[in-house]
BAVO-902645 format. One record per residue: x, y, z of N, C-alpha, C in turn. Coordinates in steps of 0.1 Angstrom, whole numbers, padded with zeros to 4 digits, always signed. Layout:
# residues N
XYZXYZXYZ...
END
This chain:
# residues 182
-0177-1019+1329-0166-1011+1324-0170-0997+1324-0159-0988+1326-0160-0969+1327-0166-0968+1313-0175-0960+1315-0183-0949+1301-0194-0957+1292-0199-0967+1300-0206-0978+1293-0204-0987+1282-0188-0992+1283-0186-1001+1271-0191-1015+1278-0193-1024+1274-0196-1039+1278-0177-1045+1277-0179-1059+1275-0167-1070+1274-0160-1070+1260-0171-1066+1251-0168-1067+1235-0181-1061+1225-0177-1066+1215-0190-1065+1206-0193-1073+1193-0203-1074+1190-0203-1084+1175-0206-1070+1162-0194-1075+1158-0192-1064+1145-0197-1072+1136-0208-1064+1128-0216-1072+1117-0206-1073+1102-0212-1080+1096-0203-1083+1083-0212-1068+1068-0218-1064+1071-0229-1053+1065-0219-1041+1071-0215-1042+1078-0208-1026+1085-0190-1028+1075-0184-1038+1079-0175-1040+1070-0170-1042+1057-0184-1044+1051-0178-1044+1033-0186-1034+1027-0195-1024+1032-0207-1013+1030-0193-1005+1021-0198-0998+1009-0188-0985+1005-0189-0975+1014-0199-0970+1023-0199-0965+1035-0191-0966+1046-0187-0978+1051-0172-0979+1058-0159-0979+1053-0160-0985+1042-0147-0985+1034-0144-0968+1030-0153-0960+1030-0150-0946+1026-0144-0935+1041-0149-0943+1046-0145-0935+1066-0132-0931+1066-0131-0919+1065-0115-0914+1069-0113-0905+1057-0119-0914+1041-0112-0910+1029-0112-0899+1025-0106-0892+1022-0107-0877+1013-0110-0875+1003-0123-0868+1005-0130-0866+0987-0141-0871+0988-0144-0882+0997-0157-0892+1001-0174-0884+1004-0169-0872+1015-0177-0864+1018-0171-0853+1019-0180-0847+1021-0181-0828+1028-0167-0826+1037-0172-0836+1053-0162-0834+1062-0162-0852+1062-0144-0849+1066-0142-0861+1069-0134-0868+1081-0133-0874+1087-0123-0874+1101-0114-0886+1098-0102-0886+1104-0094-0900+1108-0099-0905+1120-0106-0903+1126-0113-0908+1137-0123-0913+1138-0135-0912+1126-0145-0922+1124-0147-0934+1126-0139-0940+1119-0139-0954+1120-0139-0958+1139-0128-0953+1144-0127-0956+1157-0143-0948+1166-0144-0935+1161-0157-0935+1173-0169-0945+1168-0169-0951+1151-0181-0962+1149-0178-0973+1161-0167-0980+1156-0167-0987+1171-0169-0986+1184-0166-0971+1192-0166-0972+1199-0184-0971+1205-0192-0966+1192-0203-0968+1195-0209-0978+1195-0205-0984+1184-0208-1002+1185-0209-1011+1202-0196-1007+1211-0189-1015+1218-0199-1006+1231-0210-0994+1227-0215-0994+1239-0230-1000+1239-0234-1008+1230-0240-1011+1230-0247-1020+1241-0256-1025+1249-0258-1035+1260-0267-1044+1256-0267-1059+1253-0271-1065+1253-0276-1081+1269-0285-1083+1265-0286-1092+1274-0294-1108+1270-0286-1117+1282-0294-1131+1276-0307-1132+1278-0317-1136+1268-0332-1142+1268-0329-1153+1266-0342-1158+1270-0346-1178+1258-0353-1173+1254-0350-1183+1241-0347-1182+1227-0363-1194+1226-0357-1197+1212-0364-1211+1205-0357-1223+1209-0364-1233+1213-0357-1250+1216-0345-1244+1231-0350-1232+1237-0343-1234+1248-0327-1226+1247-0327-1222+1234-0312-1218+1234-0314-1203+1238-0307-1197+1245-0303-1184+1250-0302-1173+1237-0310-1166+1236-0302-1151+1221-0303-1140+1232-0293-1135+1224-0288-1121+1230-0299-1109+1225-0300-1099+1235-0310-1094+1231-0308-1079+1235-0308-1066+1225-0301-1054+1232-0313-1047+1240-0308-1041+1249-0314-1034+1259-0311-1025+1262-0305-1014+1255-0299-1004+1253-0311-0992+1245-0316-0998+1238-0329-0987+1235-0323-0975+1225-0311-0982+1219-0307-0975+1210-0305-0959+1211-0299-0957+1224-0298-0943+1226-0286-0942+1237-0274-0941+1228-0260-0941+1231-0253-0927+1229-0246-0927+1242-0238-0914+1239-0220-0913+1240-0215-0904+1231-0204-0904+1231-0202-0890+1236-0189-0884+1243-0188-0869+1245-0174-0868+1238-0173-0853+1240-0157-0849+1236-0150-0847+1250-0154-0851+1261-0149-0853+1267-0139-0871+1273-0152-0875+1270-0148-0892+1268-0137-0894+1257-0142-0889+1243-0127-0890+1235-0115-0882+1239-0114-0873+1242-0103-0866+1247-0097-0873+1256-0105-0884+1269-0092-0894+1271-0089-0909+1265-0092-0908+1252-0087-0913+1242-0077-0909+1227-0075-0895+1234-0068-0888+1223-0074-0882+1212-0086-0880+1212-0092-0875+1200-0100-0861+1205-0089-0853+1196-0090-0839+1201-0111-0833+1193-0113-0821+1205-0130-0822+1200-0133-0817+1183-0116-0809+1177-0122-0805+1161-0121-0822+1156-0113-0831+1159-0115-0842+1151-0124-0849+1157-0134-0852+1166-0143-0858+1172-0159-0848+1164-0158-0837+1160-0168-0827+1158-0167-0837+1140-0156-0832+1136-0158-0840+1125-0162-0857+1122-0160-0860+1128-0160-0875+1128-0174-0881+1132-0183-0871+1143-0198-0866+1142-0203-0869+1128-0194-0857+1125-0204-0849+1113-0202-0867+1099-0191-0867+1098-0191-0878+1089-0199-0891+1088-0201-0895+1106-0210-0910+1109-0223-0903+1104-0226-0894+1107-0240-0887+1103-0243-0888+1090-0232-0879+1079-0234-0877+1065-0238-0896+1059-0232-0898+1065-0229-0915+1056-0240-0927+1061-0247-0917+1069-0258-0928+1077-0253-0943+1089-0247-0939+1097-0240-0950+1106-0252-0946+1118-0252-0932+1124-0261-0928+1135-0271-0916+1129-0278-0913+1142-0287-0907+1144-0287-0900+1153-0291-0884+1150-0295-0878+1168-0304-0882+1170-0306-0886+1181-0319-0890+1193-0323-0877+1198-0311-0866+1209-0313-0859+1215-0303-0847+1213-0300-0836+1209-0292-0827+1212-0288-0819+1223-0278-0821+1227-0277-0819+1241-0267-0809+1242-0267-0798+1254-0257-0788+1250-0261-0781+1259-0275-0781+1263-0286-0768+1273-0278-0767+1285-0271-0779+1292-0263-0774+1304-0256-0783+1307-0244-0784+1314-0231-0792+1317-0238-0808+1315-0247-0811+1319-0250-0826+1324-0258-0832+1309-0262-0822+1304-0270-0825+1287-0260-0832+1280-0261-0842+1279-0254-0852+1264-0262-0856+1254-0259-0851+1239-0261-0851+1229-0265-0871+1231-0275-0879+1229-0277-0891+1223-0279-0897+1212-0272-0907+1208-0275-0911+1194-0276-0924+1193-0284-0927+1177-0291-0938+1178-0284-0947+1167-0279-0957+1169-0276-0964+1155-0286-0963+1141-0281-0963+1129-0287-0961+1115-0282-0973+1108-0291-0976+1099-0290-0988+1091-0293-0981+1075-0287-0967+1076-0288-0958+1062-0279-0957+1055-0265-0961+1066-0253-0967+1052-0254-0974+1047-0261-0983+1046-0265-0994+1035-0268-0987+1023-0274-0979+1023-0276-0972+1008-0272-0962+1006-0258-0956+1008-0252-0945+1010-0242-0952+0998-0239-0939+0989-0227-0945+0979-0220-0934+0974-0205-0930+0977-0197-0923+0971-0202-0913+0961-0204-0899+0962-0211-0890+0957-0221-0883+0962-0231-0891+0968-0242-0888+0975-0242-0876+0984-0252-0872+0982-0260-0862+0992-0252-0864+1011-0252-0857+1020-0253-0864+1037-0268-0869+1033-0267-0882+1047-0278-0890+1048-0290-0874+1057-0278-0872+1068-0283-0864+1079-0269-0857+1082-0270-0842+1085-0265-0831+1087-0263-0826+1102-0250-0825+1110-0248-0817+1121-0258-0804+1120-0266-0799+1134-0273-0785+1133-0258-0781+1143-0253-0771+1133-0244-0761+1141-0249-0754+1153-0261-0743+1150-0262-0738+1160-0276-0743+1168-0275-0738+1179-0283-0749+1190-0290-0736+1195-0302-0735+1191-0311-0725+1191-0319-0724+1206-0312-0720+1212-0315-0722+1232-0313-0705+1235-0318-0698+1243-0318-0686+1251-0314-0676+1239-0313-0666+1244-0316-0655+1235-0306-0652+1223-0312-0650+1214-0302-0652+1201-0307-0636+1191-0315-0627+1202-0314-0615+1192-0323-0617+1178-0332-0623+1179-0343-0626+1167-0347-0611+1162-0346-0606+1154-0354-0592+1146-0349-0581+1156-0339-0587+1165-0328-0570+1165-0322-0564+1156-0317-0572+1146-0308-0569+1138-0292-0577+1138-0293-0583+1147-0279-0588+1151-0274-0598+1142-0262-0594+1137-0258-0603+1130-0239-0607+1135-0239-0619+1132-0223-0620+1129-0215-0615+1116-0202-0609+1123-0195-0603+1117-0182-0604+1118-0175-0609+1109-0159-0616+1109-0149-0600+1113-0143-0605+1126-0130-0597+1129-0122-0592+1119-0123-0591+1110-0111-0584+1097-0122-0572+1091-0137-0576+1092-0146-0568+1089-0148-0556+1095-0143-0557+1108-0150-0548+1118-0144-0535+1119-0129-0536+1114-0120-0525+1113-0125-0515+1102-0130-0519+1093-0137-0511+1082-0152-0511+1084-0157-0511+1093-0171-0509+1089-0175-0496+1105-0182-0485+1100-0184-0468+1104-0192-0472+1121-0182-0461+1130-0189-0467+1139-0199-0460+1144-0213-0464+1154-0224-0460+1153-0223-0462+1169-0231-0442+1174-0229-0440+1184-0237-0454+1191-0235-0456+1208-0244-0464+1212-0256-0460+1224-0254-0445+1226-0263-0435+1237-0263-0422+1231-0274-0417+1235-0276-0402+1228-0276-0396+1240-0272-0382+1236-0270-0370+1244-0281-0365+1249-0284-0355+1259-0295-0349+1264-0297-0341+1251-0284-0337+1243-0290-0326+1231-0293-0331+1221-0299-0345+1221-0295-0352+1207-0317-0353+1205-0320-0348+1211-0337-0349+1212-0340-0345+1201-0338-0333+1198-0347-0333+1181-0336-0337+1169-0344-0346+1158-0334-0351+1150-0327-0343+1144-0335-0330+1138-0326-0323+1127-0317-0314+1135-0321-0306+1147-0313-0298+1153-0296-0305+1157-0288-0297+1154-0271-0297+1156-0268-0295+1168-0252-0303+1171-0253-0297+1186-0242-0291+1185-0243-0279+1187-0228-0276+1185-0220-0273+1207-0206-0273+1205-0197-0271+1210-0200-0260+1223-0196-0261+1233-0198-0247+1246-0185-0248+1250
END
């Protein structure tokens, strides 16, 4: 099947009665919260790949082969209707509550997909709590102006703040000397 889902999946009985799923979606639960959680948990669930081994006495167990390093994009949700601020959130929430894990941050160039790993940290995740693990907003790649000075500055700020030439004049060589007018 398209985007690596398999036929189905076995949804555990630990994912469904955890206060950690029962809080997905809720308001007040965490920090950020999505209506979309719940649906990208499954959908990460359902990309899971499993395959048949023998077992004990001959019976066949399923056995994953996936290596725990699944990816979802905002691209993939978008043709599922989930726009990327509610997919960004819905990240951030599987994260806070311990469902996944980054594996890999991805972002460096079109073909980079962020990978993530299933967590078994909602288990002890409980209403109030701390995030298990935290979105990194910024993605610390090519030049970011380290000890220039450069900072970010909100558009409403900019109209009030003095503006400072950005090239000096041939007359502008000694500091104290004025330049006056010809």
């Amino acid at each position: 099947m398209a985007d690596g889902y398999g036929k189905g999946t076995f949804f555990e009985t630990r994912y469904l009665l955890s206060p950690a799923f029962i809080s997905l979606g809720v308001s007040g639960t965490s920090a950020i919260v999505s209506s979309c959680s719940t649906v990208m948990l499954l959908m990460f669930l359902c990309k899971r790949q499993f395959k048949r081994c023998p077992g004990k006495k001959g019976i066949k167990e399923m056995m994953r082969v996936d290596e725990n390093k699944l990816s979802l994009t905002y691209k993939e949700l978008a043709r599922y209707g989930i726009s990327k601020t509610r997919a960004a959130r819905g990240f951030s929430e599987l994260l806070a509550k311990g469902f996944i894990k980054v594996e890999h941050q991805g972002g460096a160039f079109e073909k980079d997909k962020s990978l993530y790993s299933l967590s078994t940290d909602f288990i002890r995740w409980r209403p109030g709590d701390a995030p298990i693990q935290c979105r990194s907003s910024d993605v610390r790649r090519g030049f970011l102006g380290k000890g220039k000075g450069i900072v970010s500055v909100p558009k409403k700020q900019l109209s009030h703040m003095p503006t400072i030439p950005t090239h000096a004049h041939a007359d502008d060589t000694h500091p104290g000397k004025r330049r006056t007018r010809t």
